[in-house]
C-alpha positions as CSV (number, residue, x, y, z in Angstrom):
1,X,-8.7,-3.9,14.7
2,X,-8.4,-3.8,18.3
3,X,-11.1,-6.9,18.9
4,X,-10.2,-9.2,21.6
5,X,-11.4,-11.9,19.3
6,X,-9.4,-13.8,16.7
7,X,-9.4,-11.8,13.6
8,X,-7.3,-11.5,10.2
9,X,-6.0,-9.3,8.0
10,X,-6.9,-8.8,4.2
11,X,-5.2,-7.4,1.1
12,X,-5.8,-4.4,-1.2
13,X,-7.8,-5.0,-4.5
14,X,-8.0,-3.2,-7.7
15,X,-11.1,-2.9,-9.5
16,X,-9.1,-2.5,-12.9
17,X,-7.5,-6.2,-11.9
18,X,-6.5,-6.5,-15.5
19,X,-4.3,-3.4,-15.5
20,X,-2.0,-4.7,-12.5
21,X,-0.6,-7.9,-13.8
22,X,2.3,-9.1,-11.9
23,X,-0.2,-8.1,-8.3
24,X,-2.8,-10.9,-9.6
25,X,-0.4,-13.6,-10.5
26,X,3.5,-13.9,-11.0
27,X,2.6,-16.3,-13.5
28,X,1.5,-12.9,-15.4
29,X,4.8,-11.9,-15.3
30,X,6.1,-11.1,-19.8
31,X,2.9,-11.9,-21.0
32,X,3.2,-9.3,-23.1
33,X,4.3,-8.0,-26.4
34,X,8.1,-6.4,-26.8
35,X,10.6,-6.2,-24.1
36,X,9.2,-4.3,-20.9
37,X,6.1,-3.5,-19.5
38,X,5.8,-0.4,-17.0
39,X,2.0,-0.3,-15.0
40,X,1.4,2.0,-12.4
41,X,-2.2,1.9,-10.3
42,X,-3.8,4.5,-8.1
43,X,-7.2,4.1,-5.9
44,X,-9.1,5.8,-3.3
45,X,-11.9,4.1,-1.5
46,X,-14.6,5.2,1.3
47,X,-14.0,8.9,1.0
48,X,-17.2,9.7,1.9
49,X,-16.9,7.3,5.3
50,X,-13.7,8.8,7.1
51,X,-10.1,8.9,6.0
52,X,-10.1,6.9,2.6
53,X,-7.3,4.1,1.6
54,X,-5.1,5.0,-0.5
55,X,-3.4,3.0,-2.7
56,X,-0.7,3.0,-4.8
57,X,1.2,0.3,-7.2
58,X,4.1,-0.2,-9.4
59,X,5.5,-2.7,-11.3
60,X,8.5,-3.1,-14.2
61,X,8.6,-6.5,-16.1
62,X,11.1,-7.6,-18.6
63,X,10.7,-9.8,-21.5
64,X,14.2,-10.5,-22.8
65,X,15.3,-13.8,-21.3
66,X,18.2,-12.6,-19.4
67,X,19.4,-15.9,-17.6
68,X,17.4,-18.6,-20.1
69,X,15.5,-17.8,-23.2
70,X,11.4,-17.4,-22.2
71,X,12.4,-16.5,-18.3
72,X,11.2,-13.3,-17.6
73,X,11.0,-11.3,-14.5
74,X,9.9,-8.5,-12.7
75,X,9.7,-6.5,-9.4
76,X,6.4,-4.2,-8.2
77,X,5.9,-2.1,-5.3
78,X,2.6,-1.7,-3.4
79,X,1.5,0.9,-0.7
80,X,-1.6,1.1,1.3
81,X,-2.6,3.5,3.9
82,X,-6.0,4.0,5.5
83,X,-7.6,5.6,9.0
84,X,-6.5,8.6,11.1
85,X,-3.4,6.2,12.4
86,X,-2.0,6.5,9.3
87,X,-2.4,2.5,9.3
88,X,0.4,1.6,5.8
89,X,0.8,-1.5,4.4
90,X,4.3,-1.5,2.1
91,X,5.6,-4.6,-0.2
92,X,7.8,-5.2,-2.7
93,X,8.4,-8.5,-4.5
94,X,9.9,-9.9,-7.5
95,X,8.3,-12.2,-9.6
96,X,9.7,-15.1,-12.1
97,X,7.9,-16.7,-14.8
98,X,9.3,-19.1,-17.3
99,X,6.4,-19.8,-20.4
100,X,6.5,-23.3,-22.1
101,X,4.2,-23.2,-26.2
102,X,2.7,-26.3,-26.3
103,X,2.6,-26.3,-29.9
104,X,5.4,-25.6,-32.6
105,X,3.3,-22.4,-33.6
106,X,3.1,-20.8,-30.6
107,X,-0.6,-20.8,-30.1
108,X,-0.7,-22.5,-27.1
109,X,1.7,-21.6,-24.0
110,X,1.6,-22.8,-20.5
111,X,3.7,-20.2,-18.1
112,X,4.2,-20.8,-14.0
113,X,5.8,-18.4,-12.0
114,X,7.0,-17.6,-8.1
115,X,7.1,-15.0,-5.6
116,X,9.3,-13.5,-3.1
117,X,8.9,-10.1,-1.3
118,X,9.0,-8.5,1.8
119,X,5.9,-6.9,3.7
120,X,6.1,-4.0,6.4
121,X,3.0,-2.8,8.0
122,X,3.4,-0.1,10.5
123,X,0.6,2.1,12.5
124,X,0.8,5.9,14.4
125,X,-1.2,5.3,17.9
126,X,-0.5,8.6,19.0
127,X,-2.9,9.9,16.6
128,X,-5.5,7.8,17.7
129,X,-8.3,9.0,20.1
130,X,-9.5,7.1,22.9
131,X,-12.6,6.9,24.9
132,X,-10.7,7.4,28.4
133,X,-9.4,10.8,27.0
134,X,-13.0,12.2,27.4
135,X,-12.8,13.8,30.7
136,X,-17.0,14.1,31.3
137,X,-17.5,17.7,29.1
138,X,-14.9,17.1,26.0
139,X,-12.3,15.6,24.5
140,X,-8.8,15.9,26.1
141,X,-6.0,15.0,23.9
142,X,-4.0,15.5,27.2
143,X,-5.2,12.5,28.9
144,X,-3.7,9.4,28.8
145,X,-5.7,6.8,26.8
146,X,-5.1,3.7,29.0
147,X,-4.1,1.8,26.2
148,X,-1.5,-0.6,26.7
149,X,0.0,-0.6,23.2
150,X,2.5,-3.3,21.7
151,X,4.9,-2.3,19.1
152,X,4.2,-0.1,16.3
153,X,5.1,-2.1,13.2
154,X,5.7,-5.5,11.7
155,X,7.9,-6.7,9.1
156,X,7.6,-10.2,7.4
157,X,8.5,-12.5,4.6
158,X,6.0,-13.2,1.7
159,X,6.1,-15.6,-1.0
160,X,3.4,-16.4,-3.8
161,X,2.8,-19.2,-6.9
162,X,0.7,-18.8,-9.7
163,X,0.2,-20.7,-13.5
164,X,-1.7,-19.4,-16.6
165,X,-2.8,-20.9,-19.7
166,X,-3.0,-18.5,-22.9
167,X,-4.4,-19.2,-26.2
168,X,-3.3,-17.0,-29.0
169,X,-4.9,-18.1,-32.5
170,X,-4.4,-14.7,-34.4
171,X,-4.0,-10.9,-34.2
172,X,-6.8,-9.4,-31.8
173,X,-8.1,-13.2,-30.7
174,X,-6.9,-14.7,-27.1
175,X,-7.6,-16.2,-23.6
176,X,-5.5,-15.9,-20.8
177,X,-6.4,-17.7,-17.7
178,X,-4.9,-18.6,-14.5
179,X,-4.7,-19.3,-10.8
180,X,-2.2,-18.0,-8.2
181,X,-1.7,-18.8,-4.3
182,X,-0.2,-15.7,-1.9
183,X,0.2,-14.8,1.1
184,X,2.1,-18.6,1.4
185,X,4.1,-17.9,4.9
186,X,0.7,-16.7,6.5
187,X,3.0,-13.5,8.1
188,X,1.8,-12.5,11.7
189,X,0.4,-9.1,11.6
190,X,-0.5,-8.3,15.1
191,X,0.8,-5.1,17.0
192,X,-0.1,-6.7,20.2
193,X,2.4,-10.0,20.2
194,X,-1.1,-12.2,19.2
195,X,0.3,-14.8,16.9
196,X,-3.3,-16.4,15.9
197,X,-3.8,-13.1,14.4
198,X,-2.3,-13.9,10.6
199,X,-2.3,-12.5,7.2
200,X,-4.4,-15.1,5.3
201,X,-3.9,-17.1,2.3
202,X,-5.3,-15.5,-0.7
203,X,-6.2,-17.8,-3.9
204,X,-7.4,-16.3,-7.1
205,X,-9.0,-17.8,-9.7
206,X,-9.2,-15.3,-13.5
207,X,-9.5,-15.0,-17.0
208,X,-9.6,-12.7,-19.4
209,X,-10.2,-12.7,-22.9
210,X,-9.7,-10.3,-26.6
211,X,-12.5,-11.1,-29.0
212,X,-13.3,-9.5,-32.5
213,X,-16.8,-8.7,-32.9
214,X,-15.7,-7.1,-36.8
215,X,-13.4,-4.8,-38.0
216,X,-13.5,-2.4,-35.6
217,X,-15.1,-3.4,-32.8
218,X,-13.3,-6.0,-30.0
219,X,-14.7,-7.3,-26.7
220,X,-12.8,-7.5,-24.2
221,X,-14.6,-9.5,-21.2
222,X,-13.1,-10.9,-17.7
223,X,-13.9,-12.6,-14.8
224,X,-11.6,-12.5,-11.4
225,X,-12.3,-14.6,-8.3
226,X,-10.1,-14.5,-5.0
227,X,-10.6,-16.0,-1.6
228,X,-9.0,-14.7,1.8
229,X,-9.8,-16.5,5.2
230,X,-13.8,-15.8,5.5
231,X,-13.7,-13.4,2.6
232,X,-14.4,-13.4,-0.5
233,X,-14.6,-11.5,-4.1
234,X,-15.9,-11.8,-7.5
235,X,-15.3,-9.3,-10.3
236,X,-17.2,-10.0,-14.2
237,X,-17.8,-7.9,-17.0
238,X,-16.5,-6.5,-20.2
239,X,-14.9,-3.7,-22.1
240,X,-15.7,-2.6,-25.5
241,X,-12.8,-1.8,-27.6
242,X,-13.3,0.7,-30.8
243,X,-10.2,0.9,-33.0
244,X,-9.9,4.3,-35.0
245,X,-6.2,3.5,-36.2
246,X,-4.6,0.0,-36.0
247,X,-1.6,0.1,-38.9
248,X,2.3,-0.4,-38.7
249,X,3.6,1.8,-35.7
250,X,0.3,3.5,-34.7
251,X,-2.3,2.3,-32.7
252,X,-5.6,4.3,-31.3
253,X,-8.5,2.7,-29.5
254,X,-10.5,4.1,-26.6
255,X,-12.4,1.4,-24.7
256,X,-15.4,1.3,-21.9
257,X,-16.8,-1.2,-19.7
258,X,-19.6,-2.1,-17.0
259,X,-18.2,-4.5,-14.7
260,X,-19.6,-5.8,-11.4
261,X,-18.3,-6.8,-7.8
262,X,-20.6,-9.5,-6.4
263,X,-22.7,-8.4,-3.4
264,X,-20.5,-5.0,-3.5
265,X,-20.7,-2.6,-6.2
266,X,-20.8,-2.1,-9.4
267,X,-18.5,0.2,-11.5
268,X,-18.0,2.0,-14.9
269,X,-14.6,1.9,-17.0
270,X,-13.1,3.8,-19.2
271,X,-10.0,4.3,-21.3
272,X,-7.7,4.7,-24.5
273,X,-5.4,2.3,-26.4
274,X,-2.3,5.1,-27.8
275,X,0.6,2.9,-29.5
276,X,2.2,1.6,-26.8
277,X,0.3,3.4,-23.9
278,X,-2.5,2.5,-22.2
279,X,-4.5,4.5,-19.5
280,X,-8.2,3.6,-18.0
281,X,-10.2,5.3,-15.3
282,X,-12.8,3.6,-13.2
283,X,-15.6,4.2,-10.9
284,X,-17.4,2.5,-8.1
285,X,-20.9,3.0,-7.2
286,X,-21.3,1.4,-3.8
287,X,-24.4,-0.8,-2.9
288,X,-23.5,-3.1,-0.2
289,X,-24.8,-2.9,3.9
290,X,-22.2,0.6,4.1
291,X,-24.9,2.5,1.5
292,X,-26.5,4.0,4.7
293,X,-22.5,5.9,5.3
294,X,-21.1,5.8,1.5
295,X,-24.3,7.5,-0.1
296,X,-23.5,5.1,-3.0
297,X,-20.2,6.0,-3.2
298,X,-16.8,3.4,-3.8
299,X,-13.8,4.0,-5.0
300,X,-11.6,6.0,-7.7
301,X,-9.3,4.1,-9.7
302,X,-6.5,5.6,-12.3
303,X,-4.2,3.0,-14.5
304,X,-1.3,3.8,-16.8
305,X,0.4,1.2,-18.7
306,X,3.5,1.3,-21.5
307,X,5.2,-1.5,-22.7
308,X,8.7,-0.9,-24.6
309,X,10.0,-1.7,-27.7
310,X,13.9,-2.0,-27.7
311,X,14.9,-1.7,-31.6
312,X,17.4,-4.7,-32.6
313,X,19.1,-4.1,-36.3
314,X,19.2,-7.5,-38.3
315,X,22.8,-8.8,-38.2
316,X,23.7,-9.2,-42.2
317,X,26.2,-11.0,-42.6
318,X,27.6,-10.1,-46.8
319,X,29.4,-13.0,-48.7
320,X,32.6,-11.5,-50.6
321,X,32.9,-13.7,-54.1
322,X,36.9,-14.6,-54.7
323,X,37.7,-12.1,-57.7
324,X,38.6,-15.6,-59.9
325,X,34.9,-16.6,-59.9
């Protein structure tokens, strides 16, 4: 981080991309079933190499067309914080997406959506160590470290575009795919005035898809690309859906998955369909150039997912006959 050379900064990731909607694409935003959708997304990576990231997200969509009928919206909440500076990374946004069917019976939908938040990013370098406080024999929090440091935190605008494509034919069959753009404004994020120093542009590229394989088996397989400045990261695999109860107002399935992370690790899922719940675990097991420091390990990864149903009573309206008929 403190490199005299030009250098960038990048965003968190989820390995359970699918389970943190409105974070991979406002365009995301309703594409779902009933009226609200509640996910919340929890990971800890590089334990095992020094103080892990931590990361946390939250986001609340609504599916009732407040303004215009098929405009939905919804805010989320990320925070990130990593390294014995306590280095934290906190957004919030809210998203709008407005889906168009291209057909009359709804099978095929085309939905864009937009992007606004705000980014702080702030950093503790007093509990920082520093190589001038070694005074020969030991280390000497006492000393002065030499360092001239800038200011301590940054605040910025964000903004972010996205489109999806869905195809619906039937119960338990679909394809939702889609691209988004972020990180537009390209926010400065240095502590020390450079300006070069930027948050990159982040494009992503994913798909995911619900397939029956008979009555009680469904796979679920996905593929996730995104690109940031010099970096770059590809997610594939699959889930495999068993459904123990799928009836009027009850719904059990547990699911699990292999999925891989190109040139990074690859990582086991987990999880349980339960009515209008849904929670999933995951696992990385590390085998990139940081084996020799993670012995193999990557990150933890807990999702939670409910989407409300709001009850609306059919308005009957009762013709009274006239008493001469």
């Amino acid at each position: 981080m403190l490199v005299l050379s030009n250098s960038f900064a990048q965003d968190v990731h989820f390995s359970q991309f699918y389970m943190n909607p409105v974070y991979l694409n406002p365009a995301l935003t309703g594409n779902h079933d009933c009226d609200y959708r509640f996910s919340a997304n929890q990971r800890t990576q590089w334990k095992s190499v020094s103080r892990p990231y931590n990361t946390f997200a939250l986001s609340a969509e609504n599916k009732s067309g407040w303004i215009l009928p098929n405009l939905y919206h919804a805010v989320n909440l990320f925070h990130d914080v990593a390294g014995d500076g306590d280095f934290r990374t906190l957004e919030f946004n809210i998203s709008s997406a407005y889906q168009i069917y291209l057909d009359h019976d709804s099978v095929h939908s085309v939905t864009p959506g937009i992007q606004i938040g705000v980014n702080h990013r702030s950093i503790d370098f007093t509990a920082l160590s520093w190589d001038n406080q070694y005074n020969g024999y030991y280390y000497d929090a006492g000393l002065g470290s030499g360092e001239n440091f800038g200011v301590s935190r940054r605040t910025g605008f964000n903004a972010a575009v996205g489109a999806i494509y869905a195809w619906r034919p039937e119960y338990r069959k679909e394809i939702v795919a889609g691209v988004g753009w972020f990180n537009i404004p390209q926010m400065k994020q240095s502590f020390y005035g450079d300006d070069l120093i930027k948050r990159d542009m982040r494009f992503v590229i994913h798909a995911k898809g619900v397939w029956p394989l008979n009555f009680e088996w469904d796979l679920q397989p996905g593929i996730m690309t995104q690109f940031q400045g010099k970096y770059k990261e590809i997610i594939f695999g699959a889930n495999a859906r068993y459904l123990i109860i799928d009836k009027r107002g009850e719904f059990i399935a547990p699911y699990a998955g292999v999925w891989m992370r190109n040139k990074d690790a690859a990582y086991l899922t987990a999880g349980i369909y339960y009515n209008r719940w849904t929670a999933g675990i995951s696992y990385d097991i590390n085998f990139s150039k940081l084996v020799p420091a993670s012995n193999l390990r990557g990150g933890l990864e807990f999702s939670v997912q409910y989407i409300l149903c709001i009850f609306k009573p059919k308005q009957i309206t009762h013709r009274i006959c006239p008493d001469y008929l």
